[in-house]
N, C-alpha and C positions, 0 to 999 in steps of 0.2 A: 370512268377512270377509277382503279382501286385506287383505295387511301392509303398513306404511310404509315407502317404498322408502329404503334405508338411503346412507350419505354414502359416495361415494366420492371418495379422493386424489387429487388431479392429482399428476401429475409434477413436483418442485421442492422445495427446501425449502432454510433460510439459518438462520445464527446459531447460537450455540452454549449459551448462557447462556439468552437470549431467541431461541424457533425460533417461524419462522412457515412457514406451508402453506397449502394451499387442497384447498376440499372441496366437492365439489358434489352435489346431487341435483336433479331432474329442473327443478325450477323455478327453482332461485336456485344461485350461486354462494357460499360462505362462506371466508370470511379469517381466520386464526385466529392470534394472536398470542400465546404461550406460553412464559411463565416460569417456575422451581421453584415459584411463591406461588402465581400465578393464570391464568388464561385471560380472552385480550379476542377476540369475536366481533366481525364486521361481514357482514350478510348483502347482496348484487347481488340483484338478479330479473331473471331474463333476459330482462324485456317491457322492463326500465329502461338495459336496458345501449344505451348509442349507439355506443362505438366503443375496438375495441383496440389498444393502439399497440404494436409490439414495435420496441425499437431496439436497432441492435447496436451494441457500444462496442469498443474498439479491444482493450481487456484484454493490454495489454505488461507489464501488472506481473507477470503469471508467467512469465515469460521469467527476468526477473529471480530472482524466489524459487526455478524452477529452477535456472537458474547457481549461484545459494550453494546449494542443495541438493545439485552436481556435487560444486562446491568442496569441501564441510565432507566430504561424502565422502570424499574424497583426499585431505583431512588424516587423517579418522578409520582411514582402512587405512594412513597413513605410521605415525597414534601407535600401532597395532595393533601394525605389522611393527618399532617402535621400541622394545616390548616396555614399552606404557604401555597395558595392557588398559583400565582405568577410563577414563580420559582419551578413549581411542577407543571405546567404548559410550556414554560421554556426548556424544563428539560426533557418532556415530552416531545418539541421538535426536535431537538438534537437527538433524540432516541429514533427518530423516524428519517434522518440524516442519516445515521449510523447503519442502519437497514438498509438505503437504500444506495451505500457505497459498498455493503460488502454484495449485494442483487448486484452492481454493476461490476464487482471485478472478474478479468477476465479469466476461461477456463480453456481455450484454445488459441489456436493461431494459425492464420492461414496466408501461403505463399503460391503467387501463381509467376511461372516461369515462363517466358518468352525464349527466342533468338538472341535478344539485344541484350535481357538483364533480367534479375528476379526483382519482384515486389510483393511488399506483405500486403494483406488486404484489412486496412484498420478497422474496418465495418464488421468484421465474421471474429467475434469472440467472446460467444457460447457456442456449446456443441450442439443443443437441438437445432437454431435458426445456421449453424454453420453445415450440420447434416443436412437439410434442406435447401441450401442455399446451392451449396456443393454437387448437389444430386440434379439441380436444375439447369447447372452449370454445363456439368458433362453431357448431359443429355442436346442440349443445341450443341458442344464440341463434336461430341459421336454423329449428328446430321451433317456435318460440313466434312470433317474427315474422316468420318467413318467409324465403328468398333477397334478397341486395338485388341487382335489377336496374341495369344500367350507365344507363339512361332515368332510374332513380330520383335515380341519385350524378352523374347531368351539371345533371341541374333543379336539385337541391340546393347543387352547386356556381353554377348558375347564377343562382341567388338571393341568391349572396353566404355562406354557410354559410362557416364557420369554419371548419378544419383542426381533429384530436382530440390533437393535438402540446400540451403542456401547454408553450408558450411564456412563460406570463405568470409557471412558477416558477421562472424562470432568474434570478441574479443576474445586475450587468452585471460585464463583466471590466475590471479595473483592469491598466493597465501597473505593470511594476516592472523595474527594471534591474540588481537581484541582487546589494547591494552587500552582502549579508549573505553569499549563496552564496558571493562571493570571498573573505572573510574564514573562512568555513567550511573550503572545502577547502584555503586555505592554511595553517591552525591544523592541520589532518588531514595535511599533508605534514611539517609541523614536529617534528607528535607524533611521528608515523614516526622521521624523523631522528634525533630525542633516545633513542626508545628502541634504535636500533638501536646509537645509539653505547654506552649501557649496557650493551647484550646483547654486543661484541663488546671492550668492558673488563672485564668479568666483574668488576669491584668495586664496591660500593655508595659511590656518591658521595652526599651532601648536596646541594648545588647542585644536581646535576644532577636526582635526584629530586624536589627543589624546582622546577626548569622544566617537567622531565615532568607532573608532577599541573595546575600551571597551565596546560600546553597540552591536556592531556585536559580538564579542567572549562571551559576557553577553546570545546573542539570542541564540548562537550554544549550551553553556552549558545548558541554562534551555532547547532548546529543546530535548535532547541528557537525560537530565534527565527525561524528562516532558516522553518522549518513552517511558523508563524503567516504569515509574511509572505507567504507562497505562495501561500496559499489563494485562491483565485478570484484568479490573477493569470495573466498571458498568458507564465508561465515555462513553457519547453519541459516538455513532459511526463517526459522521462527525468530530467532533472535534480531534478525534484521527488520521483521514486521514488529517486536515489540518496541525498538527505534519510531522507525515509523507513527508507529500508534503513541509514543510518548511524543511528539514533534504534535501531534493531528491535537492530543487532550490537555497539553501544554497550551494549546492556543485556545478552545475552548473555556480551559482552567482560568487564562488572563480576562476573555468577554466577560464569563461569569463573575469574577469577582470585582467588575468593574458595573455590572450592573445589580452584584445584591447590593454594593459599597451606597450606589445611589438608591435603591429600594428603602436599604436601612436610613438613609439621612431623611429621605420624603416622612418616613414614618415616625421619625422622631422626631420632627419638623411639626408634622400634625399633630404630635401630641406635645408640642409645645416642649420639649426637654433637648437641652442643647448635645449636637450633632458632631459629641467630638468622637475623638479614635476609642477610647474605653466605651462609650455609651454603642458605637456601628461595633466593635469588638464582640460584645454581648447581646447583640443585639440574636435574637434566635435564629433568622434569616443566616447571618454570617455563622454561625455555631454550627448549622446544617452548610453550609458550604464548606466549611473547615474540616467536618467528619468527611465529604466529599471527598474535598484536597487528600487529604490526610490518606485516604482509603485508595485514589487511584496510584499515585506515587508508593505508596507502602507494595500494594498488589501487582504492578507492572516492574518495580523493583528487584521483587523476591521471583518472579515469571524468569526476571532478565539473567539473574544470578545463577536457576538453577538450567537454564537453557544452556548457559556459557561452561559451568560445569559439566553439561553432558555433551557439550561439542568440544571440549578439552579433552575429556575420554575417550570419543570417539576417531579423534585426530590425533595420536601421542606422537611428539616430537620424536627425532634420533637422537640419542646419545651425543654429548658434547664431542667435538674432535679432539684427541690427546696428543700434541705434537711433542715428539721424544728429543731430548736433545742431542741425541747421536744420529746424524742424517742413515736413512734407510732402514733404520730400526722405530718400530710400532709401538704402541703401550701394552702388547703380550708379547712383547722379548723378540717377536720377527719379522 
């Protein structure tokens, strides 16, 4: 009795909580969707499958996760060489975090179309393991149904046949002209400012930490809206990743300074000198987190401002409408 020929993995795989894959044997394709709790199957049959679309996407956002994975770096060997080991191994993971979210964003997409309906395939996006995957794919499709002849795909097309481009799940894109973005990264330069001036009086002012906290909570709210409003909007791409990336270092920014806050109190605990706001303020540990603060808000700020300037030029409004107060007469006389 031969045996049941057993599932093998394609190339691909996504998520971290929830991972999906694919797995094929000889007849069908299977999708496999996997959580700690459960597994959801969805089986293709390679006589059903009509067509697969691989699209590749521009994938800038690891450029970016890159860059701050540079950056945290070369903070993490300054707090090393500044003789702040904890500090620099913690920013050292988060540098290696950073790395390993822009390695995972995706650079393609792929859609495989049936009879019934199209489905994306969340497992295939990168191009090399999507090129292979793809390649292994059509290969058992072409044993079931055969090669498709170019005679076959011009009749087809010449009957009028429909493209396998899942055009009908596009949302439409709305304008927006990013009056949130300016109020974002101008809250982000401000923040900068206030704290820098704290960091370079080395006294715990009232007021002043009163302005700082409202321009920090200022930058979380407009970024937090500034997101929402983005979404399916015809705002430049980069600008909507330096959102993005102020939401990711904004939260970051909060752990950090809730664990040098406690770094600095242990340490001034140990050396016996009491652990108030002046003594953690000056404390060196927070000095180098504040030049931190200071430097990612100042740098993602001035990113955001001149992005929104080159996507202002690049989008110029129409002229106001001029309504004449003599009906059927224009604002040039006709």
């Amino acid at each position: 009795m031969t045996p049941a020929p057993e599932y093998r993995r394609l190339p691909g795989r996504s998520g971290l909580l929830i991972r999906h894959s694919l797995w094929m044997k000889p007849d069908h394709l299977l999708r496999v969707r996997a959580n700690p709790f459960s597994q959801q199957y969805r089986r293709y049959y390679f006589a059903d499958i009509q067509a697969l679309v691989l699209t590749e996407l521009p994938g800038s956002a690891a450029y970016y996760w890159y860059a701050a994975a540079v950056s945290l770096s070369l903070i993490s060997a300054l707090l090393v060489n500044s003789r702040h080991p904890v500090l620099g191994v913690l920013d050292g993971i988060v540098a290696v975090l950073a790395f390993s979210l822009g390695w995972r964003v995706p650079n393609c997409s792929c859609y495989l179309r049936t009879s019934v309906a199209t489905d994306r395939l969340p497992s295939i996006r990168h191009l090399r393991a999507a090129r292979h995957a793809v390649a292994m794919v059509t290969s058992e499709i072409e044993k079931v149904q055969g090669a498709l002849s170019r005679e076959t795909l011009d009749a087809y097309q010449a009957a009028g046949g429909s493209g396998a481009t899942p055009t009908n799940a596009l949302l439409p894109i709305s304008h927006y002209g990013g009056q949130l973005h300016w109020m974002l990264f101008g809250s982000m330069l401000f923040h900068a400012a206030v704290s820098a001036v704290i960091g370079i009086m080395g006294t715990y002012s009232t007021p002043l930490s009163i302005v700082a906290g409202a321009s920090s909570a200022a930058t979380l709210l407009f970024a937090v809206l500034s997101a929402f409003k983005q979404h399916r909007s015809d705002l430049a791409r980069g600008v909507r990743w330096v959102v993005v990336s102020t939401l990711v270092l904004y939260a970051l920014d909060v752990i950090a300074s809730f664990a040098v806050s406690i770094y600095a109190s242990l340490q001034l605990a140990a050396s016996k000198k009491p652990p108030d706001a002046q003594a953690i303020l000056n404390h060196p540990a927070f000095k180098a987190f504040r030049v931190f603060d200071v430097t990612w808000f100042l740098v993602l700020g001035c990113i955001g401002l001149v992005l929104m300037t080159l996507h202002r030029r690049s989008t110029p409004t129409p002229p106001p409408l001029v309504i004449s107060e003599n009906p059927g007469i224009g604002a040039d006389g006709t």
